[in-house]
C-alpha positions in Angstrom: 10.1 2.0 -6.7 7.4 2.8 -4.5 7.4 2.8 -0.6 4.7 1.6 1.7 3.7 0.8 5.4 1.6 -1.9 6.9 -1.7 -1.7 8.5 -0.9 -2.1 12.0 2.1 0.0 13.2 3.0 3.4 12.8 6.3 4.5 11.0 6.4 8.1 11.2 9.9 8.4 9.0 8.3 6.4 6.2 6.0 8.3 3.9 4.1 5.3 2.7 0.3 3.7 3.6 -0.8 0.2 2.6 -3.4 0.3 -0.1 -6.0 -2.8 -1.2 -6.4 -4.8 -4.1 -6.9 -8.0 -4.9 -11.1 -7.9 -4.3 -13.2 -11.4 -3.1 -16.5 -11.4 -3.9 -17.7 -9.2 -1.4 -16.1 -6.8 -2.4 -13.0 -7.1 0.1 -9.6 -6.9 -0.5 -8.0 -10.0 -0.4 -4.7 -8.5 0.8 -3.1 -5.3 0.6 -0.1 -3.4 -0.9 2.6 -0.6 -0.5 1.7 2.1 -2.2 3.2 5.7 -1.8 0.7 7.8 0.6 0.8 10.9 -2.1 0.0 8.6 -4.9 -3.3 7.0 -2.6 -4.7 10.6 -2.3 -4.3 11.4 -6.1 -5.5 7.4 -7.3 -8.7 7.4 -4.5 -9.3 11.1 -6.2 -9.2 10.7 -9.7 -8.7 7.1 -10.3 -5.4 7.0 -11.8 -3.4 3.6 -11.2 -0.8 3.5 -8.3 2.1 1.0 -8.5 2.8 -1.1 -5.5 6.5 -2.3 -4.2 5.3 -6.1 -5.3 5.0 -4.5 -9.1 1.1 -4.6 -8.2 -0.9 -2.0 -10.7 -4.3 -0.5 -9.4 -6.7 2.0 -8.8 -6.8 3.0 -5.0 -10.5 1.4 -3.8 -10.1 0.7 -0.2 -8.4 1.8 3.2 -6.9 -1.1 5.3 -8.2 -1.7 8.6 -5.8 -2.8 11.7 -4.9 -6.7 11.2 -5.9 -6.4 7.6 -3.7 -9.0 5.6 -0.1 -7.4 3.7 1.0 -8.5 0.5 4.1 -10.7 1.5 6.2 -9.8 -1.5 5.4 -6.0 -0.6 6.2 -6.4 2.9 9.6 -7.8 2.0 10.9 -5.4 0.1 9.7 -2.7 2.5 11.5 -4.3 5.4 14.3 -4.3 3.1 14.3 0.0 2.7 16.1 2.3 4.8 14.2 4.3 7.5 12.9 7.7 6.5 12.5 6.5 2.7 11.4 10.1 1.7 12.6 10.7 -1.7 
């Protein structure tokens, strides 16, 4: 499984960055996931799928902004991991 961090804090021990999905119309992400930060680089790069902690599959499109909205199934199971999830 996967590990991720939300949008608006920092958690230095946790090697994970939320990533969108989930587009509206314009083109914004509806919500976003947790997504493992090395898989972001290597999906936004050369467009391979990432897998989220919420079983999400997607190509990495967008960055979140602070206050953008979190999966709640992701968030759950990330509040769920031990600190310094480094694997």
């Amino acid at each position: 499984m996967d590990d991720v961090s939300t949008p608006t804090q920092t958690l230095p021990d946790v090697d994970t960055r939320p990533e969108g999905v989930d587009t509206t119309s314009d083109d914004t992400p509806k919500m976003f996931h947790y997504v493992r930060k090395a898989k972001i680089t290597e999906s936004a790069v050369t467009g391979t799928h990432v897998v989220a902690l919420c079983g999400e599959v997607f190509p990495v499109t967008r960055s979140p902004k602070p206050g953008s909205p979190v999966c709640p199934d992701c968030k759950k199971v990330f509040e769920s991991l031990p600190p310094g999830g480094k694997d």
